[in-house]
N, C-alpha and C positions, 0 to 999 in steps of 0.2 A: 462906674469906675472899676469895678472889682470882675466886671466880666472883661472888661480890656484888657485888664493884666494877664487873665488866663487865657484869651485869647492868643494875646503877646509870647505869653510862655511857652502855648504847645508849637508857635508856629517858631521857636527857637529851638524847642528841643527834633522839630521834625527836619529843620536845616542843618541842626549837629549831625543827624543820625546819620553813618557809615552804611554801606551796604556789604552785606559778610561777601571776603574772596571765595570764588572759586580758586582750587589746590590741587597737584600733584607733586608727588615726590619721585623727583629724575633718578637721582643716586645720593650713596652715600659713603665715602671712603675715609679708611681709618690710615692715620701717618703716625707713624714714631719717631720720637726725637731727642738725642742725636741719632742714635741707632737702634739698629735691632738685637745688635750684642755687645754689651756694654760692661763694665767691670761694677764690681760691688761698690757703691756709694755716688753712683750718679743719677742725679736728676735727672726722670724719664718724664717727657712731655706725650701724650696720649689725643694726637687731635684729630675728632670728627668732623668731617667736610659734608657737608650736605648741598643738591642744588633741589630746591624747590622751584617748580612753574606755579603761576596763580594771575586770577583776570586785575587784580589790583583793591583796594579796596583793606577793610580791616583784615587779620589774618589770625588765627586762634595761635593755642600758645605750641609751641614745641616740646618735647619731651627727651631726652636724649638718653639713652642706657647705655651701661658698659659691661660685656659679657667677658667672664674669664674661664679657661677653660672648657667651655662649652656647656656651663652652667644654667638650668634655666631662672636659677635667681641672678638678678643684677648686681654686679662689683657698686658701682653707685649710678646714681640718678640723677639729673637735672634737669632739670625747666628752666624754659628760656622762652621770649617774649621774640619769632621770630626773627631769630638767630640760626645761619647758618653754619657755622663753625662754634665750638666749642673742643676744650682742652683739660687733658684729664692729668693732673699730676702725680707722680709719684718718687716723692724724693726722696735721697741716699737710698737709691735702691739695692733689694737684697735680691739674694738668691730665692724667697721666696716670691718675689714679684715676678719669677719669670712662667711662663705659658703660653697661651694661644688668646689671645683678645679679638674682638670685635664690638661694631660698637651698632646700635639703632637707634632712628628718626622716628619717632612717632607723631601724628598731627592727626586728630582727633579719631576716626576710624583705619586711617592708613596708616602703615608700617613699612617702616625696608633697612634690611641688614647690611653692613656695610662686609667686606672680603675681612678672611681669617688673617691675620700678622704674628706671628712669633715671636716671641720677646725671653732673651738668655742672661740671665744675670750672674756673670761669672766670681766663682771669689766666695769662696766663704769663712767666718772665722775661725782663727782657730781656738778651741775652746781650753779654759784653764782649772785646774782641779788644785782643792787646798782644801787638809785634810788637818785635825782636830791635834794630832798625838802623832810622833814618827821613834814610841817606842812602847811598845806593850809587851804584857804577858800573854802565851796562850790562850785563847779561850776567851781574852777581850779583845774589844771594838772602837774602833774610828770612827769622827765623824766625817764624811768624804762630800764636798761640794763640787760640783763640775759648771762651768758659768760659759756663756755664750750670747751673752744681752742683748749685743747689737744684731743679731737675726731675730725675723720678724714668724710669725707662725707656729704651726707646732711641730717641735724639735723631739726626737727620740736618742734618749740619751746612753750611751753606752759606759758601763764602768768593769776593767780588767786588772786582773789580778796575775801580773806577767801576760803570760798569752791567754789565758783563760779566761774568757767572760764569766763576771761573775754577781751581775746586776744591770736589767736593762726596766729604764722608765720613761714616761713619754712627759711635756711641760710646755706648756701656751707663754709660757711667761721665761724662757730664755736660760733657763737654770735649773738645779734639783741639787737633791741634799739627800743622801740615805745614810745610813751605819755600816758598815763592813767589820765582821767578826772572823779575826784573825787565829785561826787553829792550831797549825803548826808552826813549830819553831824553825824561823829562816827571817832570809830579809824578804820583804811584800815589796815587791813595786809596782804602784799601782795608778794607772794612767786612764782617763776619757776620750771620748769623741762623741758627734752626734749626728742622726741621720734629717735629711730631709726633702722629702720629694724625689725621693730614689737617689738622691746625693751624700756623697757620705763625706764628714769632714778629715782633716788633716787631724792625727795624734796630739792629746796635750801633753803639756808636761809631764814627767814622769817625777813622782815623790815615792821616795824609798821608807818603812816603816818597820824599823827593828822588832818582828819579834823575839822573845826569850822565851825560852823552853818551861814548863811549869815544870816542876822537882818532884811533884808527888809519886811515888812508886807503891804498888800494891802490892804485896808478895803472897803465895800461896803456899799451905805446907797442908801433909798430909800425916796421921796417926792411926795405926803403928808405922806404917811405912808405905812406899810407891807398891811394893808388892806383896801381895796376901792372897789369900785362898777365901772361897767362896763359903759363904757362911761368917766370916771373920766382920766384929766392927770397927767401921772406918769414920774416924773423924776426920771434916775439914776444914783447917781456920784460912781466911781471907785477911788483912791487914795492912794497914797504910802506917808511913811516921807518925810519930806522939804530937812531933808540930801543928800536924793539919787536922786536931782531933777537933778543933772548936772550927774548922773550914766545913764551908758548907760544900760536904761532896756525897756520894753514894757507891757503895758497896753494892756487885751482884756476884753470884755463882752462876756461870754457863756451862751446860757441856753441851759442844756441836748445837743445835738451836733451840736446845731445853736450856729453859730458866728455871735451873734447881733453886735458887732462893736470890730473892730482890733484894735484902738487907741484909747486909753480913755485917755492920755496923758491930754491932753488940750479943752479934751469938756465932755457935759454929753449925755446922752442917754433918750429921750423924747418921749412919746407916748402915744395915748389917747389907753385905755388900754379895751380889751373885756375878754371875760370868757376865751377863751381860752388861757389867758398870764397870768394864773396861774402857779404857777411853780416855782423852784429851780434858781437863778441866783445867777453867780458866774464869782469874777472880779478877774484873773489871772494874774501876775506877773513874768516875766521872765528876771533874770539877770545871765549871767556867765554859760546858761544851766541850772540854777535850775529854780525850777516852786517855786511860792509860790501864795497860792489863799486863797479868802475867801469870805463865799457863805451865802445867808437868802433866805426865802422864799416868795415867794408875793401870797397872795390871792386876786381874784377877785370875789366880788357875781355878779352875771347875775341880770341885768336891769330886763329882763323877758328872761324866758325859750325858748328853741329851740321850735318851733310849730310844733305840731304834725296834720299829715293829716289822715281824717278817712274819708269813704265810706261807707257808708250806705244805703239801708240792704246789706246783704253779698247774693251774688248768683242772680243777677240782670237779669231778663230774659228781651230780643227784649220789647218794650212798655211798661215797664214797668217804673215810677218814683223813680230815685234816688237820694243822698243831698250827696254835698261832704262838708266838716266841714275842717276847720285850726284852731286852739286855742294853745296859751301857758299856760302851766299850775301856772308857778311861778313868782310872779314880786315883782322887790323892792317896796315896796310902799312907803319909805321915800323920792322914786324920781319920783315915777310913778304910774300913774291910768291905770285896765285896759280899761278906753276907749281910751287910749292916743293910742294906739297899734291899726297901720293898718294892717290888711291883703290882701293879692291876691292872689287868684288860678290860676294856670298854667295846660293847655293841650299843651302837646310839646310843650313847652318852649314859649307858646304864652296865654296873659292873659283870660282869659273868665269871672271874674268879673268887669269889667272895670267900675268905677264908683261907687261902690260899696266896703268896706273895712271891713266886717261885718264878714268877714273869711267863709261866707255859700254862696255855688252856687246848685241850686234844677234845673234836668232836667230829660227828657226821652229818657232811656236806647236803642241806635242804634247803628247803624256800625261806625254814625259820632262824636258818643261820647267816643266811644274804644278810648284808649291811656296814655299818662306818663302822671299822674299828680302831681303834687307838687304843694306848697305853701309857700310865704314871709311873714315875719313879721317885721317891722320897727317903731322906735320910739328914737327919740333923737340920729339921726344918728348913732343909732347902727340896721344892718339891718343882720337877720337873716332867714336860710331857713332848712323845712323842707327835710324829707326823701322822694324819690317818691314812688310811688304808680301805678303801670298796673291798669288799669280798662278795662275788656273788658266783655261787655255784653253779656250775654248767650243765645244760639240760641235754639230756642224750636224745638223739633225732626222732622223731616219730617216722613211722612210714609212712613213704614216698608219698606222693599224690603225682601221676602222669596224666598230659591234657594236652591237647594241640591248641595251640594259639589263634591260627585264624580257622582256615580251612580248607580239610583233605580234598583235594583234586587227584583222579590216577594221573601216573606221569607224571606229576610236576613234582617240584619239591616241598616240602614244607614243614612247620618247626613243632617243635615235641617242649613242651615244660616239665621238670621234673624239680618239683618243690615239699615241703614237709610245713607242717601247722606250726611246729616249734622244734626247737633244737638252736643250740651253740655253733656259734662260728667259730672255725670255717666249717662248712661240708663237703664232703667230699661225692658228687654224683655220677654215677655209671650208665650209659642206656647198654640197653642188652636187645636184643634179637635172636630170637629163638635159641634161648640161653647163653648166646654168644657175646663178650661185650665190645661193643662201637664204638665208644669213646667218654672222654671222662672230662667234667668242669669241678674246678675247685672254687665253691662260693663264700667268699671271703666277709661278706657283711649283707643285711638286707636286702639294697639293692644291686648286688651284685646276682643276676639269676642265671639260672644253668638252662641254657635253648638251645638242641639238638637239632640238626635238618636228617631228612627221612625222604625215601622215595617210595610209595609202593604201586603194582603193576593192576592188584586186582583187591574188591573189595574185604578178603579174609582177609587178605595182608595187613590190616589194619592191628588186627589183636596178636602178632607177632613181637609186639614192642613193649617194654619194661623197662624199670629204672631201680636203682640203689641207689641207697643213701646210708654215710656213715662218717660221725666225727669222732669215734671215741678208737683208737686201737684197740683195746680191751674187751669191747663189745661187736658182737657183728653185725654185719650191715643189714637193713631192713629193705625189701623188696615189696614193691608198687603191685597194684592189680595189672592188667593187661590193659592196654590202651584199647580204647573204646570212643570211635566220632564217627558222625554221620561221613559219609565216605563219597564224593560228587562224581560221579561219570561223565565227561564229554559229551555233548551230541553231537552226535555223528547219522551215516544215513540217511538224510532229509528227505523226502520227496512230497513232488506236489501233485493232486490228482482233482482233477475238473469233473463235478458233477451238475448234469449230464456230458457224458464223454464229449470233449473236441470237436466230434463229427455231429454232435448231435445240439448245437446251441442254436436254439430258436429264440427269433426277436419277442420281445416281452416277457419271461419267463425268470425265472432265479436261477443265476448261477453260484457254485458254491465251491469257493478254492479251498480247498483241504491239507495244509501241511501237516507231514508227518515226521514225527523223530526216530527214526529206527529203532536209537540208542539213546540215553540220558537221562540222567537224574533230576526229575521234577523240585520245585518250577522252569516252568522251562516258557523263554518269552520268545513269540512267534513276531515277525514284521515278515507282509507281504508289499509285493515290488511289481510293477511294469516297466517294463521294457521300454528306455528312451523318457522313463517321468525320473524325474531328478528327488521327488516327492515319496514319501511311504504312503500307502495306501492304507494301509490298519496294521496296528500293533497289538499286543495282545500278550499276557503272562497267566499262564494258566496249571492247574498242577497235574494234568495230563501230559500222555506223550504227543498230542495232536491236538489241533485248531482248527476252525473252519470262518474264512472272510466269504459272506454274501456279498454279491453283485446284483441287487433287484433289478427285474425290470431289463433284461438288459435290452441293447440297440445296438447297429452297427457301427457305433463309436467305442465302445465294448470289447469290440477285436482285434486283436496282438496276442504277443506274448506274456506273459506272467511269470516269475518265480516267487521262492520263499526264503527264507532265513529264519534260523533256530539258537537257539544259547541258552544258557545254565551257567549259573554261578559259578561255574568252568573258565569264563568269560572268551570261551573258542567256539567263533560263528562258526554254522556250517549250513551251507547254501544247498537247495533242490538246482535239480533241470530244470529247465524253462520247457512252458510247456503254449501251444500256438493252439486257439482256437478263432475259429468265424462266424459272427453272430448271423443265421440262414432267417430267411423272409419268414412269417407268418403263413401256413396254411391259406387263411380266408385272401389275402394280401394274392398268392400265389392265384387262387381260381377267377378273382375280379381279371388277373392281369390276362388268363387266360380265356376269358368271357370274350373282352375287349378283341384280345388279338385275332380270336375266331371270326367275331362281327366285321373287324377291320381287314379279314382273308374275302369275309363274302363277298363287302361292300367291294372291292379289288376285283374280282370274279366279274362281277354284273357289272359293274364302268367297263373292264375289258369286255367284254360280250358285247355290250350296246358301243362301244368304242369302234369295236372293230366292224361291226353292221354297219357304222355312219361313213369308215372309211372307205366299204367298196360302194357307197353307193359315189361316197367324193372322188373315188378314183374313177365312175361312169362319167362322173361329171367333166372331170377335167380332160377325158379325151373329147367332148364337143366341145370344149373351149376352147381347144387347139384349133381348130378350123371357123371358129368365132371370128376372126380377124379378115379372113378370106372372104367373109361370106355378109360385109356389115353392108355393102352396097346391095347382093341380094336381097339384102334384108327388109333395107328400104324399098327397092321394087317389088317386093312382094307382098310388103304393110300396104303400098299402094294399088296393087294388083287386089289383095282383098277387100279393100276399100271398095274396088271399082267393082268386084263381081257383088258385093253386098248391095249396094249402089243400084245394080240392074236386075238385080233380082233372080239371077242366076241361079240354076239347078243343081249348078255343082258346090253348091254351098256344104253338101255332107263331107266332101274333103278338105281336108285339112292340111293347113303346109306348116311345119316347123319352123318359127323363124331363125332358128339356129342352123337346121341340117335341110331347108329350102333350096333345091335347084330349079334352075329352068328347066320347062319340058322340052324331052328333046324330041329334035325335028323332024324324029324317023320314028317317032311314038305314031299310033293310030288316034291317042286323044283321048283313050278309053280312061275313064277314071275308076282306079282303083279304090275296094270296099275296104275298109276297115272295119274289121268285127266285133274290135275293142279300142279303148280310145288308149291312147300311146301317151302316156306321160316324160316328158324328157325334166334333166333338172342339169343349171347350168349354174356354176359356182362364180362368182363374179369377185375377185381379188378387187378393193378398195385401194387407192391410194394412201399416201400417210397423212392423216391430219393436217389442217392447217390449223393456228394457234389462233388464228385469225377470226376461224368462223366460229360456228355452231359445232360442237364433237355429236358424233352419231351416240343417239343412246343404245346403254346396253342390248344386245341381242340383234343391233344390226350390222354387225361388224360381216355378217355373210347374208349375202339377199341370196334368194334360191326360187329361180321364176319359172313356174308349172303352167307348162300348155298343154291343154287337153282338146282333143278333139270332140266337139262340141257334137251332142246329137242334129241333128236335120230341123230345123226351124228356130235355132236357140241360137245365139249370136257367141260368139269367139271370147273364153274367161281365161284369165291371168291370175296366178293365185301367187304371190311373194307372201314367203315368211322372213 
């Protein structure tokens, strides 16, 4: 029974079960309503539209946000159960409700945002201010509220005092309350407003607040009087009414932004009084925040005047007597004589009249009298000091020192210094030449230096030059040694010389270019040059007048032109000639070629000797060829003819017929046959046709057949000999 039931059960809850939708989310769009610019206190309807697709079936929950201002937290939130629409209220709306809204769909991993709407909530309140008291004294306070409830947000409140802001505070909660401390005596009218969201409200009410002036006045006097003489004592009393003695206030003494005393309540202000407590004082009263003052002047004359230090003469040279002086120039005489008035001179803060108050100290001008000096003056316990004074005694010039700056070149110009180790400025410097003077610099401080230009032609001319130097009138001027620097000459003259001579450059050998400097002051840098190379070949600084570049080995690539160039810290090149050499064979080189050329005359010799033997015998030949043509039928009757006498046996077998120069015998012979004593070689040059491509080519050496008949002795048969 109890397995039926759970059978029953699962096969109910497997019939309930839904199967989850498939979902997308179409769109989503946000409506306002009524509008989108609306007046302050209407109810704003905020509705999201959503279209969801889905295959049907259960469907998870929705989620819906409301974005404001482009916030990434949520205005609010809700869930919904497969709801497309939802509506966001926001009632009697304010000016804080307004901005930028949108709103989103969420359903479980997907999202989508619905388009931005603008929302202006026009109107805002105006705000009211109600204030504690609208009549005080000076120096008291209001209590000032400014109210604005029905805005929503946070409000920045502003409170004014006429047109003057005079308290701004910020409040979540629609209102604020501070104190306002009313100073001077007038009427306050003081009015709010408040900011919000870059909006600013309309003016509230204006409440007007009687101040009344406070009465306390302080009065100052002064004992014996506003005006007194230095050394004199001065009392000062400060004092308010008898009224305000049990009021809590305070008493000071100012003068200008000294606080001579903070409570003048219950005492006076006392001092023996000097020049410098002339001046403005002013006795201040302070109750409730307000000030109230009141102010006279006090003159003091000077006893006698500040003393003034002088030094005398001006421009004090080494040894020389000077007087320093202290004197005031003004003194009251209804209180004082000037012999009453002592003085003392001071060098660095130590006396040097000791004994002595007569304000004159006289001494001679050294190193041990350089220093500060100043001077006191006192009488009747008022004790006064001068301004200081540097004193340093002036150093008369040493002699000169002269020195060229960079360096002598003849011909050009260049500069002279004429300086001293010490000495007071100014100085006054002279160059001279050969006792003559050339010109004068006045050198006014340190860097102010004296540089003469100079030219000279040759090198003594250098020690023609001097200088003076003098600042003192009184003393005469002191004269330098003679100018003394190395002194550079030009190079000039250059030439280049080839060894061995031009005419004598043989291939393999060393050549050796030799520049030389005529003229010039060593070092002197050599660079040698070819003709048509854009290239230096060798450079060279050496502290001779001459160099020499090697050419090993040379070859007849070797041969051209060459020059040189020369220079000296002169920095003026001067060039050689060019000079042409040709690099000539080698000896051994020279007899091989003449070995050859010999062998190659003989070999020439002996072909024409055997040349010309081959040709007369070719030209014998070629007059029987001529008549070869004439004679090819004789030919054949007479190959046949000998046939036939060999044949029979014939006695005249000892003669012999040519078969090129064969005639018939003629018919008025006797028959006799002629002897031959020697046998007659004939040779007959036979011209071949031109090849054909076709056959077989003749090998070498038969290109001329040459067929030798010889008459055959007496029983030996007829030979043909071709070469």
């Amino acid at each position: 029974m109890r397995a039926t039931c759970t059978c029953l059960l699962l096969l109910f809850l497997f019939t309930c079960t839904e199967a989850q939708s498939e979902f997308i989310i179409k769109s989503v769009t946000l409506f306002v309503h009524p509008a989108k610019e609306v007046e302050r206190g209407t109810n704003l309807i905020l509705t999201c539209n959503a279209q969801v697709s889905h295959t049907g079936g259960r469907l998870p929950q929705y989620t819906y946000n409301l974005y404001k201002n482009f916030d990434h937290k949520a205005l609010h939130i809700q869930k919904m159960d497969a709801v497309e629409q939802i509506n966001f209220s926001i009632p009697n709306a304010r000016a804080f409700d307004s901005g930028t809204y949108r709103c989103e769909l969420v359903i479980e991993q997907q999202s989508l945002k619905s388009q931005t709407e603008s929302v202006k909530v026009k109107g805002l309140q105006v705000p009211e201010l109600i204030v504690d008291k609208q009549r005080v004294s000076e120096g008291e306070s209001v209590n000032a509220t400014c109210r604005a409830e029905e805005e929503k947000g946070s409000l920045l409140f502003s409170f004014k005092d006429g047109t003057n802001e005079v308290h701004r505070e910020p409040s979540e909660i629609g209102h604020v309350q501070i104190i306002l401390s009313l100073r001077s005596a007038r009427i306050a009218r003081l009015s709010c407003l408040y900011f919000i969201d870059r909006l600013e409200s309309n003016v509230s009410n204006v409440v007007t607040v009687e101040v009344q002036e406070l009465d306390i006045r302080p009065t100052i006097t002064f004992q014996p009087s506003t005006q007194v003489i230095e050394g004199d004592t001065v009392q000062i009393f400060c004092r308010v009414d008898s009224k305000f003695q049990n009021s809590t206030f305070s008493l000071q003494l100012i003068k200008g932004r000294d606080l001579l005393k903070p409570d003048m309540k219950n005492s006076n202000y006392i001092k023996v009084i000097q020049a410098t407590d002339t001046g403005e004082y002013e006795c201040s009263a302070t109750m409730n925040s307000v000030i109230k003052t009141d102010a006279q002047n006090l003159t003091v004359k000077e006893l006698f005047s500040k003393p003034i230090l002088t030094i005398t003469p001006v421009g004090v040279f080494e040894g020389q007597p000077f007087t320093v002086t202290c004197k005031s120039s003004d003194f009251a005489s209804e209180r004082l004589s000037r012999d009453q008035v002592k003085y003392s001179i001071l060098m660095n803060g130590q006396p040097v009249t000791l004994g002595a108050f007569n304000g004159e100290y006289n001494a001679t001008a050294s190193t041990q009298t350089n220093g500060n000096y100043t001077c006191n003056a006192q009488a009747n316990n008022i004790f006064k000091r001068s301004q200081h004074q540097i004193f340093k005694a002036k150093m008369l010039v040493s002699k000169p020192i002269i020195e060229v700056v960079d360096k002598v070149v003849l011909d050009r110009p260049f500069k002279i210094h004429c300086r001293s180790e010490y000495g007071s400025f100014p100085i006054n410097y002279t160059l001279i030449r050969n006792q003559k003077p050339l010109n004068q610099i006045l050198s006014r401080h340190e860097n102010d230096h004296a540089f003469f230009s100079a030219v000279i032609s040759t090198k003594e001319e250098i020690q023609d030059y001097k200088c003076i130097a003098q600042n003192s009138q009184n003393n005469p001027p002191l004269m330098s040694d003679a100018l003394s620097a190395p002194v550079i000459v030009p190079v000039k003259k250059v030439s280049l010389v080839v060894l061995p001579g031009p005419d004598q450059v043989i291939e393999g050998t060393d050549v050796y270019l030799i520049c030389n400097a005529g003229i010039g002051t060593p070092p002197i840098s050599f660079n040698w040059y070819r003709l048509g190379s854009n290239r230096t070949l060798m450079s060279k600084t050496v502290q001779t007048n001459n160099s020499a570049h090697q050419l090993p080995k040379v070859s007849s690539e070797d041969s051209g032109t060459y020059y040189c160039e020369a220079y000296n810290n002169g920095i003026e090149h001067s060039q050689s000639d060019k000079v042409t050499f040709t690099v000539r064979m080698a000896h051994w080189k020279i007899g091989i070629i003449a070995t050859v050329c010999l062998l190659l005359l003989t070999l020439s010799v002996v072909f024409l000797l055997k040349y010309r033997s081959k040709r007369g015998k070719r030209e014998t030949a070629a007059q029987l060829s001529v008549r070869s043509g004439t004679l090819r039928l004789q030919e054949e009757e007479s190959d046949q003819w000998s046939a036939n006498n060999i044949a029979a046996g014939t006695s005249d077998i000892g003669v012999v017929r040519s078969v090129w120069s064969q005639r018939p015998p003629d018919t008025g012979d006797s028959g006799d046959v002629v002897d031959v004593e020697e046998p007659n070689v004939e040779y007959t040059e036979v011209l071949h046709p031109q090849a054909d491509p076709t056959r077989i080519p003749l090998k070498k050496g038969t290109d001329t057949v040459y067929s030798e008949l010889q008459t055959a002795p007496q029983g030996t048969a007829l030979c043909t000999h071709i070469q």
